[in-house]
ROSEDO-947710 format. One record per residue: x, y, z of N, C-alpha, C in turn; residue number from 1. Coordinates in nm, 2 decimals. Atoms other than C-alpha are relative to their C-alpha. Layout:
! residues N
@nu=X; nv=Y; nw=Z; cau=X; cav=Y; caw=Z; cu=X; cv=Y; cw=Z; dogu=NUM
...
***
This chain:
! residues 97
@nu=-0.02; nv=-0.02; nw=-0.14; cau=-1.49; cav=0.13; caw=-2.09; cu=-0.06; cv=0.12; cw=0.05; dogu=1
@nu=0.05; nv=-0.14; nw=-0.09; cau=-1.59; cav=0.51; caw=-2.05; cu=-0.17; cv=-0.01; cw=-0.01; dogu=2
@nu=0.16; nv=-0.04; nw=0.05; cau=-1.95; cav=0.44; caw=-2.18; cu=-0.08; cv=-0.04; cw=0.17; dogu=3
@nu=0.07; nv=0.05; nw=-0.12; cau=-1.98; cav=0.28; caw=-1.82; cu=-0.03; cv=0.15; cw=0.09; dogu=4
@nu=-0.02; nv=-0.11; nw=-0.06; cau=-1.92; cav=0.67; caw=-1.68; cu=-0.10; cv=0.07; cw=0.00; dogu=5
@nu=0.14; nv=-0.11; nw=0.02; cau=-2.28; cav=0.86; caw=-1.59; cu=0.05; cv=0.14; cw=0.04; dogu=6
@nu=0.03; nv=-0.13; nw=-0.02; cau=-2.37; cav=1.19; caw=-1.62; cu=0.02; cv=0.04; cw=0.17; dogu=7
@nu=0.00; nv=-0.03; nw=-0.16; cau=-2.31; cav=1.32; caw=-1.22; cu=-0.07; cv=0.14; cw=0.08; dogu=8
@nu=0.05; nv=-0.11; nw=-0.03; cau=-2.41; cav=1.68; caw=-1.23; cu=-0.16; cv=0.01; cw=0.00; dogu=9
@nu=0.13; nv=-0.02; nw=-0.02; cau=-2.78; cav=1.82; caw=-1.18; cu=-0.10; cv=-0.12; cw=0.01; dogu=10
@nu=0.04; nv=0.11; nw=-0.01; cau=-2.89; cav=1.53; caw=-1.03; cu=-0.08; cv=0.01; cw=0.17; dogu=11
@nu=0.05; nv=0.06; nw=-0.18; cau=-3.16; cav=1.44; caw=-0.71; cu=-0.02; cv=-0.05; cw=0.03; dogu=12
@nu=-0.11; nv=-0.05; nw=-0.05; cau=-3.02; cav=1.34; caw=-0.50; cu=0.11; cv=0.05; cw=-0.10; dogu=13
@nu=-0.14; nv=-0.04; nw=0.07; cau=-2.66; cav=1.48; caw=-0.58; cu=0.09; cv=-0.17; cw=-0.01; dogu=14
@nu=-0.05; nv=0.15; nw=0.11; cau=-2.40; cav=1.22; caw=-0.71; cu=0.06; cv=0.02; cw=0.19; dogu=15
@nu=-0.09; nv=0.06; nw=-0.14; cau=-2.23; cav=1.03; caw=-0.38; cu=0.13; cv=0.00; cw=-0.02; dogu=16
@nu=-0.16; nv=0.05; nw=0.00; cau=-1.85; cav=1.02; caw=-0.31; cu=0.00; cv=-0.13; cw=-0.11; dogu=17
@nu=-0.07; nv=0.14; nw=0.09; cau=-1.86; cav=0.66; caw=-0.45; cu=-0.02; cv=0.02; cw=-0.15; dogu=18
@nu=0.08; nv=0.00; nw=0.17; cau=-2.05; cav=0.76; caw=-0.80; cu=0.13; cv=0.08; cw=-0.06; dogu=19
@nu=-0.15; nv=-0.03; nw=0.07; cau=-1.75; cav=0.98; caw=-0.82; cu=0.14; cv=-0.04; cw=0.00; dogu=20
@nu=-0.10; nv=0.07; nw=0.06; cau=-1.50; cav=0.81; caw=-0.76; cu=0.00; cv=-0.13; cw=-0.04; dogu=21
@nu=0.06; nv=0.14; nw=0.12; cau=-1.64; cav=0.46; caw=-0.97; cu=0.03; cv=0.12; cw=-0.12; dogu=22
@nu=0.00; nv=-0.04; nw=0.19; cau=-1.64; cav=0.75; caw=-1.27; cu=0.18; cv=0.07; cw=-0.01; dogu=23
@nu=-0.14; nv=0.00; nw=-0.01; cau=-1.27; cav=0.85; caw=-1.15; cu=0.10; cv=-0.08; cw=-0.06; dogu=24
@nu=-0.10; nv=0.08; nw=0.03; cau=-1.16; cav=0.55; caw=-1.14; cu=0.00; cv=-0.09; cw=-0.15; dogu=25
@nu=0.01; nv=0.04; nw=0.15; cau=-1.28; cav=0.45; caw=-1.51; cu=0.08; cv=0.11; cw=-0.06; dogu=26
@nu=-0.06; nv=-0.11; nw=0.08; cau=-1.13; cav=0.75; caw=-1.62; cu=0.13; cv=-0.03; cw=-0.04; dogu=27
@nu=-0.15; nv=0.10; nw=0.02; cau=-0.78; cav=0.61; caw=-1.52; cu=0.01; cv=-0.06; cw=-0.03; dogu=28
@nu=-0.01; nv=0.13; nw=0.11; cau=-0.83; cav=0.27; caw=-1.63; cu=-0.02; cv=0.02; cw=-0.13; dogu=29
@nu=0.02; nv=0.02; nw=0.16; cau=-0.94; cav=0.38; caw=-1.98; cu=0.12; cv=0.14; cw=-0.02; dogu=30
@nu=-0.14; nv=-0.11; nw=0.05; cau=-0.63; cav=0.68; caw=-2.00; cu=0.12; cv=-0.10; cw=0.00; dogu=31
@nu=-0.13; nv=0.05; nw=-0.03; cau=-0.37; cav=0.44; caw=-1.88; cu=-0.01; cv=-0.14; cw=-0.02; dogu=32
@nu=0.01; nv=0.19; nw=0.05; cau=-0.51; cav=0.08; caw=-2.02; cu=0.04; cv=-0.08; cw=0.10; dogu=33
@nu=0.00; nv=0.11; nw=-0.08; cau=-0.50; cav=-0.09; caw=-1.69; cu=-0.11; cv=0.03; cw=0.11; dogu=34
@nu=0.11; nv=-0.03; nw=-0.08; cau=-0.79; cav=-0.23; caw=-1.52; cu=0.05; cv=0.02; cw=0.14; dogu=35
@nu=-0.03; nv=0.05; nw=-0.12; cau=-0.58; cav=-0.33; caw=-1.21; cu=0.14; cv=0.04; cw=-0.08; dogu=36
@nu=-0.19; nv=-0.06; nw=0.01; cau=-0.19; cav=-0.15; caw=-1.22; cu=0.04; cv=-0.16; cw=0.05; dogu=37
@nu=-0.14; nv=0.13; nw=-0.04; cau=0.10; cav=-0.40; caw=-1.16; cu=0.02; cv=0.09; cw=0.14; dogu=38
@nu=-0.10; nv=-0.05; nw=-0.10; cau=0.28; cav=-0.31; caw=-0.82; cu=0.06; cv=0.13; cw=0.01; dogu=39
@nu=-0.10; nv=-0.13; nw=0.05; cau=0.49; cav=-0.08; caw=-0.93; cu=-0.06; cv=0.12; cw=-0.09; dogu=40
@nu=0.03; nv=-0.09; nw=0.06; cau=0.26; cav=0.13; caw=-1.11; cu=-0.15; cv=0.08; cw=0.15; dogu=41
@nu=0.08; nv=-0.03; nw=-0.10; cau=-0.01; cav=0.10; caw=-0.80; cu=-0.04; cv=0.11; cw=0.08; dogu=42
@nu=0.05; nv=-0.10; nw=-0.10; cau=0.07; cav=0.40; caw=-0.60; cu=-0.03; cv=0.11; cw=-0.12; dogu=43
@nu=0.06; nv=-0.10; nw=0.07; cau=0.06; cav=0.63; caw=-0.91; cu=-0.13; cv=-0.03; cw=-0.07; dogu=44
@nu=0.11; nv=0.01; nw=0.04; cau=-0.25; cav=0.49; caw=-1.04; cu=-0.10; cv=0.06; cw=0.12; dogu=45
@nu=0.05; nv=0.00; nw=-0.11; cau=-0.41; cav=0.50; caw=-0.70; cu=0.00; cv=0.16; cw=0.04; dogu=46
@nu=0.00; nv=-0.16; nw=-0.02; cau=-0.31; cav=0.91; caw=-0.65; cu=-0.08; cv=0.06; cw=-0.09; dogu=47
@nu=0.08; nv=-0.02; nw=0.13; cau=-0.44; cav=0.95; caw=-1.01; cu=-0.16; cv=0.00; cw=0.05; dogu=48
@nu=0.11; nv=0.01; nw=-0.01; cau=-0.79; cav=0.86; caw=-0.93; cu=-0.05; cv=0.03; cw=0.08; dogu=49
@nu=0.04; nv=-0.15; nw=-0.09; cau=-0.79; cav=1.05; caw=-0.59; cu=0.00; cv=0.14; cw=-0.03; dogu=50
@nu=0.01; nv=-0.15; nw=0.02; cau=-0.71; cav=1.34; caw=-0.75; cu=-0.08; cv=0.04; cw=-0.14; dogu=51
@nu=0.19; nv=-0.07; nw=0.07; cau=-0.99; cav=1.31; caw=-1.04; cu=-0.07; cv=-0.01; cw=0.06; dogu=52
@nu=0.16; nv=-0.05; nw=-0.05; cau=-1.21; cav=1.25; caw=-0.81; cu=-0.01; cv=0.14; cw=0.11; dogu=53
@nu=-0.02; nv=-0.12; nw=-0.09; cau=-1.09; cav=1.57; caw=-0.61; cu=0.00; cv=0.11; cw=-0.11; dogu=54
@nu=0.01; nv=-0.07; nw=0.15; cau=-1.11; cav=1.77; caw=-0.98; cu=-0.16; cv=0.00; cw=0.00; dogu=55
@nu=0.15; nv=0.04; nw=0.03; cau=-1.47; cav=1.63; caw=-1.05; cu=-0.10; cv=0.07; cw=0.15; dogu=56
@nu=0.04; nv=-0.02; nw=-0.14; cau=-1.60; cav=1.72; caw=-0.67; cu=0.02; cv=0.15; cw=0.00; dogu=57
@nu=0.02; nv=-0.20; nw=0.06; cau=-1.49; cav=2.11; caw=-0.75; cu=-0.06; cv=-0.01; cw=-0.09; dogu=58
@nu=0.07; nv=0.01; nw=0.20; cau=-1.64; cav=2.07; caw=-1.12; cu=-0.12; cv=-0.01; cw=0.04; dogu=59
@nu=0.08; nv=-0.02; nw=0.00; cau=-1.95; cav=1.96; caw=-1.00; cu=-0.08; cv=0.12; cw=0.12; dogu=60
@nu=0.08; nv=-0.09; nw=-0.12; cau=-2.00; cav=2.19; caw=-0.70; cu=0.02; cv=0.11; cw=-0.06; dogu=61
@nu=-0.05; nv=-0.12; nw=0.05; cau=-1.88; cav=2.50; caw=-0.92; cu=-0.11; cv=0.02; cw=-0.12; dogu=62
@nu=0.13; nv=-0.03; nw=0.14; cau=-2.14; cav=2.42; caw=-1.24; cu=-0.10; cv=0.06; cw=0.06; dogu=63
@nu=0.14; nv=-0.05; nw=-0.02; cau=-2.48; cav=2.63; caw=-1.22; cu=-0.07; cv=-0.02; cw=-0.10; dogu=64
@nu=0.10; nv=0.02; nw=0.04; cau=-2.77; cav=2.58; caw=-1.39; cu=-0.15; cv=0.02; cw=0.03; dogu=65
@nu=0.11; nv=-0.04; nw=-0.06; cau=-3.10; cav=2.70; caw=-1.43; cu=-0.12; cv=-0.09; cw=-0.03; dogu=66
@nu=0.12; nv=0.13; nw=0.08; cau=-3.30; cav=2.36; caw=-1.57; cu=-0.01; cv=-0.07; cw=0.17; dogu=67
@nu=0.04; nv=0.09; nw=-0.16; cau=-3.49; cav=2.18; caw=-1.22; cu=0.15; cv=-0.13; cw=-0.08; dogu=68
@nu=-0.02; nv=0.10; nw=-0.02; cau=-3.27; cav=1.89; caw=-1.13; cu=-0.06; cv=-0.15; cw=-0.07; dogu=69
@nu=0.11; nv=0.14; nw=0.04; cau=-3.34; cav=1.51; caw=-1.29; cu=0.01; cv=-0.09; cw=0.09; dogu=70
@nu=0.04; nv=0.08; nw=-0.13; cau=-3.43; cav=1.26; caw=-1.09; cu=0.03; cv=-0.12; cw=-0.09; dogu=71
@nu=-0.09; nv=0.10; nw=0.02; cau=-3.24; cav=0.93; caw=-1.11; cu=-0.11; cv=-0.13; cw=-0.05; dogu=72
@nu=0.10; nv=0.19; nw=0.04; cau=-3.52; cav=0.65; caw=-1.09; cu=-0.03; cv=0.06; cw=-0.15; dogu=73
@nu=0.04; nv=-0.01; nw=0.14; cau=-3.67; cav=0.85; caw=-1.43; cu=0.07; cv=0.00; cw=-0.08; dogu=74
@nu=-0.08; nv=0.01; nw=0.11; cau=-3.35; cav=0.91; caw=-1.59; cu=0.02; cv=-0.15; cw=-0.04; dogu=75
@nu=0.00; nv=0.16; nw=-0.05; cau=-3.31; cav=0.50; caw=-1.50; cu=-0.12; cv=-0.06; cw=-0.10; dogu=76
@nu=0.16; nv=0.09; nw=0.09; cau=-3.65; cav=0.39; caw=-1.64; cu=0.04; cv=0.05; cw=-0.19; dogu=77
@nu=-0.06; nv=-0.01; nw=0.08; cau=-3.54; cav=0.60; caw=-1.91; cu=0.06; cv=-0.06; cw=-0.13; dogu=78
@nu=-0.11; nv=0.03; nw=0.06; cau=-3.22; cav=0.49; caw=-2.02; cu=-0.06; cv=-0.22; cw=-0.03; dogu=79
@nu=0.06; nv=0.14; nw=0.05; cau=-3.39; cav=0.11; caw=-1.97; cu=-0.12; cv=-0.04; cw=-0.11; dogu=80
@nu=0.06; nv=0.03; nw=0.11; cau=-3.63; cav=0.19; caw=-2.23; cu=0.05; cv=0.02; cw=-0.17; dogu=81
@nu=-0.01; nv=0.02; nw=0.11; cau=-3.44; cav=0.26; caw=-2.48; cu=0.11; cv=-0.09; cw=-0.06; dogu=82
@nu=-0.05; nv=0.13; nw=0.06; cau=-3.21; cav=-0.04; caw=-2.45; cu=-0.08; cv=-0.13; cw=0.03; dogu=83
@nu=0.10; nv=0.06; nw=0.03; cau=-3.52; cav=-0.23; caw=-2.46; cu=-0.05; cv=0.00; cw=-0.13; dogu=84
@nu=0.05; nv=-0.02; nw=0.16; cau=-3.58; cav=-0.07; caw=-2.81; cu=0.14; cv=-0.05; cw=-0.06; dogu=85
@nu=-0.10; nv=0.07; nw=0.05; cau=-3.23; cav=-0.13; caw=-2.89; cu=0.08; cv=-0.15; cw=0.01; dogu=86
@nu=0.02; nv=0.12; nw=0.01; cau=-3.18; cav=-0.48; caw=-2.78; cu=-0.09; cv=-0.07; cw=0.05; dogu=87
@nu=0.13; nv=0.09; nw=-0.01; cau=-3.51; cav=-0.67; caw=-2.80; cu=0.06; cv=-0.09; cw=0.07; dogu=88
@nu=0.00; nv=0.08; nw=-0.05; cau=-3.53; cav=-0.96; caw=-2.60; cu=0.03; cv=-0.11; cw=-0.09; dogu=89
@nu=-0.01; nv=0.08; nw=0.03; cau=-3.61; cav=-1.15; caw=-2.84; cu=0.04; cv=-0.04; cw=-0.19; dogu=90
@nu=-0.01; nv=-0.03; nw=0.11; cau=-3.42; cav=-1.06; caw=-3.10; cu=0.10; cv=-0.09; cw=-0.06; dogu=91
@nu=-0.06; nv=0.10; nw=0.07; cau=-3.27; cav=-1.31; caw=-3.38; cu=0.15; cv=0.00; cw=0.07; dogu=92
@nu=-0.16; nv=0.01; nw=-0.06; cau=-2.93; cav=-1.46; caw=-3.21; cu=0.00; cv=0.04; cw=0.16; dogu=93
@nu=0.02; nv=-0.03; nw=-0.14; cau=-3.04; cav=-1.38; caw=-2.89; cu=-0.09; cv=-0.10; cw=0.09; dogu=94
@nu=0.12; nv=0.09; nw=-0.07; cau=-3.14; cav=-1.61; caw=-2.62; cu=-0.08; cv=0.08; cw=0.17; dogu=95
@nu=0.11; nv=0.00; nw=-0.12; cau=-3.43; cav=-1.53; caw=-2.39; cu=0.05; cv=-0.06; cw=0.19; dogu=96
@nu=-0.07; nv=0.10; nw=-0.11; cau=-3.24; cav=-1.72; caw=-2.10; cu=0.10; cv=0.09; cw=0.08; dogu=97
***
């Protein structure tokens, strides 16, 4: 579940409200093993993941760094080449389709 969670800092553009709280709200679901709370668990789940993403939103406006910024489409192209190397298309047990 967290592997879904990107990097957010030294990024251009910067990371959007939603990017952090989509990596908020994984944080919750994979601490508290529910993708979706019951009722009764709803409003403290729901506070929970307003207030990492109000943690994360200082965190990243507080880091410094002296490396240029990465840029998203290359980190992107990136990341899609190397699960291109790691799952071939047309690799045994795998359908093409």
């Amino acid at each position: 579940m967290c592997r879904n969670i990107k990097t957010l800092f030294n990024f251009e553009p910067p990371a959007t409200e939603l990017e952090i709280r989509d990596a908020s709200l994984q944080f919750v679901r994979k601490l508290s093993g529910f993708s979706v709370p019951s009722k009764a668990n709803e409003e403290a789940f729901d506070r929970a993941v307003e207030e990492v993403a109000a943690v994360a939103r200082v965190l990243i406006a507080s880091l410094v760094t002296t490396v240029e910024p990465r840029n998203r489409e290359v980190e992107a192209a990136k990341a899609k080449a190397r699960s291109a190397i790691r799952f071939p298309v047309d690799a045994p047990g795998r359908s093409s389709a």
